[in-house]
Steps between C-alpha positions, in 0.01 A plus 500: 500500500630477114184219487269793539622736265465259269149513545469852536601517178267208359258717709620834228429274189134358637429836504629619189364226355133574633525856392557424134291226480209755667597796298422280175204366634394867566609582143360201317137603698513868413567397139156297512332796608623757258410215197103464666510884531602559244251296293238653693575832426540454112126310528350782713626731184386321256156503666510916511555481126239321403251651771607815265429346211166395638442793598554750213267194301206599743584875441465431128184294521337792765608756215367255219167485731489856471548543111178370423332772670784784483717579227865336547679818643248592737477082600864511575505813656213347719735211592786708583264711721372190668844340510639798729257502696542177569871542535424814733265287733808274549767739526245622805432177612916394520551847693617475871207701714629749769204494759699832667593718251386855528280620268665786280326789302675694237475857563372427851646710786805433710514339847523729776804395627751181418406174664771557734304746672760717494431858374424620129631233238607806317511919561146674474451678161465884511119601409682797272822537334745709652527887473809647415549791735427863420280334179096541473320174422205679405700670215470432140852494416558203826615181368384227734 
């Protein structure tokens, strides 16, 4: 009996052993990653910055383009123009669609009742103010 507790506890250290030795493996790999990610990441800005660069260069040659024909304010203002519109088309582009949403008016009238189904959504408006007892609303001196 004393020869297997021995091992139990040889058993303890195997598996102590196998933990630690896993739980740097684990570490040594997650390391990796975050370096290669890293990397990546600082590439992938680097290659925004220079697509700006690039960019406002084509914006100046477009407003250039436009100077021969245009004086230089109204060539740049025709860039900027152009440039939001651009920039509009996108912003439309990137926008999530909702295929269900109802269509809203300003000003428009006001459902019948709640979706619910369940009565007036609010309490019916009077069609004239109130009269004040013992008053006559078709007197000059009424304040309505």
């Amino acid at each position: 009996m004393e020869h297997l507790d021995h091992l139990e506890h040889l058993d303890k250290g195997l598996v102590d052993e196998l933990a630690q030795v896993a739980r740097e493996t684990v570490r040594e790999e997650l390391r990796e990653q975050g370096r290669k990610r890293r990397r990546a990441a600082m590439l992938y800005g680097a290659s925004g910055a220079v697509a700006l660069y690039a960019g406002a260069a084509v914006a100046l040659a477009v407003g250039l383009a436009w100077a021969i024909l245009l004086p230089a304010w109204a060539a740049a203002l025709v860039t900027a123009v152009i440039l939001g519109a651009v920039a509009y088309g996108l912003r439309e582009a990137g926008r999530p669609k909702r295929p269900h949403a109802p269509h809203r008016v300003v000003g428009g009238t006001a459902p019948g009742s709640p979706p619910s189904g369940m009565g007036l959504p609010y309490p019916p408006m009077p069609a004239a103010p109130p009269v004040e007892p013992g008053t006559d609303p078709e007197s000059p001196h009424h304040r309505g």
